[in-house]
N, C-alpha and C positions, 0 to 999 in steps of 0.2 A: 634500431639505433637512435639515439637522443642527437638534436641536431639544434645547434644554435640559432634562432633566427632573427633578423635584422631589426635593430634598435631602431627607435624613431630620430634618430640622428647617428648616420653612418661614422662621424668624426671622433665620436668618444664611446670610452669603454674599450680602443683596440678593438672594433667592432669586425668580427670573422664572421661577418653575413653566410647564412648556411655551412658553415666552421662544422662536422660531424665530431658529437664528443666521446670518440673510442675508448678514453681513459674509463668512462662511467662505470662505478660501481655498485652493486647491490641497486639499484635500480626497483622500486617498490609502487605500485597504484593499489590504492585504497579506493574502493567507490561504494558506496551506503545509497538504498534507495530514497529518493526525497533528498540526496543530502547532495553536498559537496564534493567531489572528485579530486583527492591529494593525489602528491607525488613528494615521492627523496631518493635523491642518490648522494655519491660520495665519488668528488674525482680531484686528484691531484691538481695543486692551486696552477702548476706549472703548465699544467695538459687544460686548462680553464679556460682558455681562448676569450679572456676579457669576461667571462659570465660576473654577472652583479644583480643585485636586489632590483626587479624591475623588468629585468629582460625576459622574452618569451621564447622556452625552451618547446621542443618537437619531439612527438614520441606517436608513431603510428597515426600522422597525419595529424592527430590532437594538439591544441595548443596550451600550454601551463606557463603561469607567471612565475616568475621567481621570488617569492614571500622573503626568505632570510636565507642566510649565510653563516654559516660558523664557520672560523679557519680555525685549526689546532694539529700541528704538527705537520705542517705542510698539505692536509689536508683540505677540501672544503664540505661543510655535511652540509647539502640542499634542499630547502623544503618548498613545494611548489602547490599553487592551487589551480586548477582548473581555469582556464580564462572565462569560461562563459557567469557561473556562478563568484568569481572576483568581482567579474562585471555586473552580477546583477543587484548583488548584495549591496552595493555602491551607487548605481541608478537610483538617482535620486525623483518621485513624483511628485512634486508639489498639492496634488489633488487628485482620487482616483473617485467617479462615481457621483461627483459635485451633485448636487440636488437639480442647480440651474441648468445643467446641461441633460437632463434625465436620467432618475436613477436607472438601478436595475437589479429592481424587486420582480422576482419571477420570470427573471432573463436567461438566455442562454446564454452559461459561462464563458463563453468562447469570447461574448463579447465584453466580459470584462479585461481576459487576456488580451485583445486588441485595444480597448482603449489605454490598456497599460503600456502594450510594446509602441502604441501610436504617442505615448507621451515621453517614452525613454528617446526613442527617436528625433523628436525635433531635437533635443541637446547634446546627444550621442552617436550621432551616423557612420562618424570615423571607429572602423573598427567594430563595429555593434553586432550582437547577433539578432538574427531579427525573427518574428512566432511563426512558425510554417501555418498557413493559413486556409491546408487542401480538405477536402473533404473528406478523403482520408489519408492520414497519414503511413505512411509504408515505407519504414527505411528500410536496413540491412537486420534489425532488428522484430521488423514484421508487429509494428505496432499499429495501433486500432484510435485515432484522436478521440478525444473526451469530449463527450456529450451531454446534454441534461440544464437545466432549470435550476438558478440558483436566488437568492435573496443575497446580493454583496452591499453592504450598509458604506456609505460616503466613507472615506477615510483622508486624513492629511497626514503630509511628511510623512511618507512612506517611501518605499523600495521596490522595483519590479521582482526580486527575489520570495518579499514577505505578499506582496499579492498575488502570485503563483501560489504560495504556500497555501495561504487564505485559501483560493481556490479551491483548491483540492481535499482544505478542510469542510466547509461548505458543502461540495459534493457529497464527502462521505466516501467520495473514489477518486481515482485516477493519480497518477506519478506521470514526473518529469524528464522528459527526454529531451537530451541536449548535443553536440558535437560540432566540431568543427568543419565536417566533411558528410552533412545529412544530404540524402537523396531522399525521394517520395514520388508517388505514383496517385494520383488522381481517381475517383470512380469512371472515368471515362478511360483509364489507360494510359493518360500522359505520366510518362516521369522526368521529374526534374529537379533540378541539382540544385541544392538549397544553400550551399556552404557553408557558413557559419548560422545553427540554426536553434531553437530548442521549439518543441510544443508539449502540449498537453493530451498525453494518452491514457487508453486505461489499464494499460500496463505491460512492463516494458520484460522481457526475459519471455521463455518457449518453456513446454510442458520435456522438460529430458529423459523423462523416460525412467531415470535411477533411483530404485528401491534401497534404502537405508533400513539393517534390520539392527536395531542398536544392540541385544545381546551378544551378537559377531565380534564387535565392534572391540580395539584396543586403541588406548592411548587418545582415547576422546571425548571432550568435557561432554558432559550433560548436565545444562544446568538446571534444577527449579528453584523458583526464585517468589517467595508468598511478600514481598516487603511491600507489594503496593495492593497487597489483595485485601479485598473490605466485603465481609458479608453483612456486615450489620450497614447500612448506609444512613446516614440523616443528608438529607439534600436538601440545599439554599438557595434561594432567587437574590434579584435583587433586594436591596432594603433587609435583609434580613426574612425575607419570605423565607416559610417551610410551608411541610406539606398537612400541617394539621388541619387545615380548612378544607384539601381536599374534599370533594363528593366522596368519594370512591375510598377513601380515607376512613373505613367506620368504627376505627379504635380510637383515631387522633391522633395516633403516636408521633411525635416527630422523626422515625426512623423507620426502613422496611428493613426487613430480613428479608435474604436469599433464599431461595426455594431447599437449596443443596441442605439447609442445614433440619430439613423436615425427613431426611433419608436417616437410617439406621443399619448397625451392624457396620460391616467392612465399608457400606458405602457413604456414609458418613465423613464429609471431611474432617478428616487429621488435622488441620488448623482450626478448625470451632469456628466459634463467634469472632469477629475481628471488627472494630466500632470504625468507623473514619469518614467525614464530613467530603462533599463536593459541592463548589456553586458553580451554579450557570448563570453565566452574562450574556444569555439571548434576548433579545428583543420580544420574539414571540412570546417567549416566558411571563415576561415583565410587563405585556397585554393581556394574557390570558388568567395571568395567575396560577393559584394552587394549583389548579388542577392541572392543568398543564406540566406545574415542576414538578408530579405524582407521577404523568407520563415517561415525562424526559428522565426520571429515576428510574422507571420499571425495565428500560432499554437498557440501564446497569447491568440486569442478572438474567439478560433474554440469550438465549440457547442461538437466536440467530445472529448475537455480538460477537462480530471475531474480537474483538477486546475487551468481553464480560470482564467485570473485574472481583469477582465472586473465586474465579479460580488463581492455580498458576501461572507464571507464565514460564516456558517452554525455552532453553535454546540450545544448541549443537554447535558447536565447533572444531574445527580439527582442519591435516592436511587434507585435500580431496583425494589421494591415492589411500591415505588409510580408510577414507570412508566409501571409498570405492566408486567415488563420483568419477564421470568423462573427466579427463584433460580441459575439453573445451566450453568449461560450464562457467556461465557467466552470470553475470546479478540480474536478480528477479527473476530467474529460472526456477521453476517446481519439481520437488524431489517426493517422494512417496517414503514415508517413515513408519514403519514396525516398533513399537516401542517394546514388545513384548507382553504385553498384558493384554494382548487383546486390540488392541485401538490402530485403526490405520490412521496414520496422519497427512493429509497434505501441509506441505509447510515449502517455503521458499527460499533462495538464498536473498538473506537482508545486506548482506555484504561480504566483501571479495578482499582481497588482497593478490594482488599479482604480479608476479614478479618477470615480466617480458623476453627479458634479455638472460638473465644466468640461468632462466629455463626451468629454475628451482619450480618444487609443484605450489599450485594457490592455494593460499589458508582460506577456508567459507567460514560464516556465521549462518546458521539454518535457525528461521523463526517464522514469525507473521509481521508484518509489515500494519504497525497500529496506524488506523482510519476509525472515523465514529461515520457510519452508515445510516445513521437517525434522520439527519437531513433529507439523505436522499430518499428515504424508505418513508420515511416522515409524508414527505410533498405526494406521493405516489397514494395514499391513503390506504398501505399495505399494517401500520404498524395503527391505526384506527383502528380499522377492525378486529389486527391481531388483539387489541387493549381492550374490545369493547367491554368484559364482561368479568374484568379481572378486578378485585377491590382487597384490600389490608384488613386484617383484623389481628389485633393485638401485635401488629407489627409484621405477621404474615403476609407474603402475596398466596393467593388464591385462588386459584385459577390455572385450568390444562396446559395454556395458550403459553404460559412460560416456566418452562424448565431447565432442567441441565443434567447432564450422568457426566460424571469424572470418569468412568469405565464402564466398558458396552464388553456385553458378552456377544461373542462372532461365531454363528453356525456355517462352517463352513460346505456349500454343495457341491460335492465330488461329481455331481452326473444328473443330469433330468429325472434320473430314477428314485435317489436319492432323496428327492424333494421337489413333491408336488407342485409346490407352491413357485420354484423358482426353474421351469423348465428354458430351455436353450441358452442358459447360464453355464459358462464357462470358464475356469481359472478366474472366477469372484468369489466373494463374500457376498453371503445374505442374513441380514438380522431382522429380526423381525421378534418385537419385544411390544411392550401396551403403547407407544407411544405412532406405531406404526410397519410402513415396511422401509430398508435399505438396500440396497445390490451395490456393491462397491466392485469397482475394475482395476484393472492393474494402476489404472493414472487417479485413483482416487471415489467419492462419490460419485455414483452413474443416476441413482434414483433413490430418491426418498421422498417419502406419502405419510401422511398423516390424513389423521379427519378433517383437517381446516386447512393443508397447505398441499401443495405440489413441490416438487424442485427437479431438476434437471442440471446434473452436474452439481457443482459445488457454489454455484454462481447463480443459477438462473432459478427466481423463487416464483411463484405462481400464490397466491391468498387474497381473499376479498374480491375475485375476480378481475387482478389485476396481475401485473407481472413486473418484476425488477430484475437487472441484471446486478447481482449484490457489486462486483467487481473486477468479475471481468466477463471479455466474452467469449461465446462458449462456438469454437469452431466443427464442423464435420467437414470433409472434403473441402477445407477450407471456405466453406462457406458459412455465415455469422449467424449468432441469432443475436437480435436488439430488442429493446422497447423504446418505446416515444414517454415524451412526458405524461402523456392520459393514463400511462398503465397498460399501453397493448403490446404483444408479446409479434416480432418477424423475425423470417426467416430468410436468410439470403433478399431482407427487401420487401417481401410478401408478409400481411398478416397473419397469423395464428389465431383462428378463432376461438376463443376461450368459451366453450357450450356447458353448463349445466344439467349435468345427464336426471332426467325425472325421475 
């Protein structure tokens, strides 16, 4: 039930302090990873109980501002935003990262997140929501707080919203969690009740368990969508920097081609050549130079990009009874996708729509959730050595280390007997093609091996004798597996010795 709550001045507005608004209709939350949390209803102006632009409505303990009003026909249509991102977006920082006070070059981001919420604060107490600052974070949600090493460059007149964002760009990982009503649990076991709170996790939703096989499927978009897809890339620094001075560069071209477009026959992209320019405004770039922007180009069309931009992009939508999702599926939760050709897909819900009160079922959006992983894979010196040995010729990349298949053919093993190769596998996939082996399980990647990498899960990469958790992390028995920033891989806490077998 949506419930009115008390203005900052009980005298005006006919202020019905906790007033329940019974008339409310169609009742709607929209929530987008990374993003903003709307709301809108529709309730008779008469059944209104004083609501105006400003005031803070209640829906499941959460609190939402009230943005606009339209009245028409005795109606009011209400459009509401989430209080914590109204608030953050409005936090105003005069200075994040100031030189004088010490940057925080090769800092843990946590503490940029703190000097950010330590400067919303001094001007914003009343009312504020403040960074949960535990070791680990553990709402209702069963999230994991963000961790890692970042480079956040000085910034003025800014926002605690857009330095959160930053953040998270930076990383290469993690999303925002925010409520009105967070609890959390400490590695020692304490829990405590945060109330109005948000932090920095590395993601937020549970593995559901529900397999999507889309040829079943009626009455549901699938989009694909090539408008922002570029095989042909020419890449800019600053000043007009390209990549023709590169080392590694031994045509000179000022553009690479995509590996996908050296494939032939059916596998062959359907789109071709497609030409389109990117610059980057890093810093590192703009020290190191060509060579460098040759790097930060080749992460374009790397197989380990959840956001290559050499393919597709992918997305799903529909009610969740026609697609045969739980009831109680909520944003950032992971679904297992059949697309019918062969290709399992893990993919996520990017956004929700839900409608609380008339019961109606939730409309999802099933996609991937864009982050650039370079940074973080970057620092780790995992994409170093993936790059070591990779160079251009006549606009070609060249080189094992970076590929992509738009379609995998999947041998499926019925039985140990079956196949040698994949004994006490069960109700999986195993592929196994030149680029290595795969075992996939009901919830996605279980294992995949090449000559130069490891991975565990869909998350947890092993290369150059180092290890990354791409983004998220990867639980057994509910206990974690992590890395530190050196590149070393624990388990529940404990090391992982990473041995070089002779």
């Amino acid at each position: 039930m949506l419930i009115l709550k008390a203005s900052d001045d009980g005298r005006i507005y006919n202020n019905h302090d906790g007033a329940p608004l019974r008339e409310a209709k169609d009742v709607c939350v929209t929530e987008k990873i990374n993003n903003e949390c709307a709301m809108s209803f529709a309730i008779p102006v008469h059944c209104s109980h004083g609501i105006a632009s400003g005031r803070t409505v209640l829906l499941d303990g959460e609190e939402y501002m009230v943005t606009s009003l339209k009245k028409r026909g005795g109606i009011y249509s209400v459009s509401c935003v989430h209080m914590f991102p109204f608030m953050a977006k409005r936090a105003h920082i005069p200075s994040i990262c100031s030189t004088d006070k010490g940057d925080f070059i090769g800092e843990d981001l946590y503490k940029v997140a703190e000097a950010a919420d330590d400067a919303v604060w001094k001007d914003y107490q009343s009312g504020g929501y403040g960074l949960v600052k535990g070791e680990d974070v553990i709402s209702i949600m069963d999230c994991t707080k963000l961790s890692g090493d970042i480079d956040y460059e000085a910034a003025d007149k800014t926002t605690l919203w857009d330095v959160l964002q930053n953040i998270i760009t930076y990383a290469g990982r993690g999303e925002l969690l925010f409520g009105s009503d967070i609890t959390y649990t400490t590695k020692s076991g304490k829990t405590y009740l945060a109330g109005r709170g948000y932090a920095l996790v590395e993601k937020i939703g549970k593995n559901s368990g529900a397999v999507i096989n889309l040829p079943d499927l009626a009455d549901t978009d699938v989009e694909t969508d090539v408008s922002d897809t570029v095989t042909m890339l020419f890449p800019y620094g600053a000043n007009n920097m390209d990549i023709t001075a590169a080392e590694k560069n031994k045509s000179k071209t000022p553009y690479i081609l995509s590996p996908l477009l050296d494939k032939t026959g059916h596998d062959y992209p359907v789109y071709g050549k497609i030409p389109g320019t990117k610059t980057y405004d890093i810093s590192d770039i703009e020290t190191s130079g060509p060579d460098k922007l040759f790097e930060r180009a080749l992460w374009e069309f790397d197989d380990a990009n959840p956001d290559r931009i050499d393919v597709p992009i992918y997305n799903i939508s529909g009610n969740v009874n026609k697609l045969g999702l739980p009831a109680d599926i909520a944003l950032g939760d992971t679904v297992t996708v059949l697309d019918g050709y062969g290709n399992v897909l893990t993919e996520r819900i990017i956004s929700i729509k839900r409608y609380p009160i008339s019961g109606k079922p939730s409309e999802v959006e099933i996609g991937r959730v864009k982050r650039d992983m370079f940074f973080y894979l970057n620092r780790l010196g995992v994409l170093a050595q993936r790059y070591n040995n990779i160079s251009a010729t006549n606009g070609k990349i060249y080189g094992s280390k970076v590929t992509g298949n738009i379609s995998t053919t999947v041998t499926k093993a019925k039985s140990a007997d079956d196949a040698q190769t994949a004994r006490n596998v069960s109700n999986s996939s195993v592929i196994i093609n030149s680029s290595g082996l795969r075992v996939l399980s009901d919830g996605g990647n279980f294992i995949n091996a090449s000559g130069d990498s490891f991975s565990v899960g869909e998350y947890i990469m092993v290369s150059g004798g180092k290890a990354a958790v791409n983004a998220d992390t990867l639980k057994l028995n509910n206990m974690a597996f992590t890395t530190d920033a050196d590149g070393n891989l624990y388990f529940n806490g404990r090391r992982v010795q990473l041995i070089e077998m002779e």
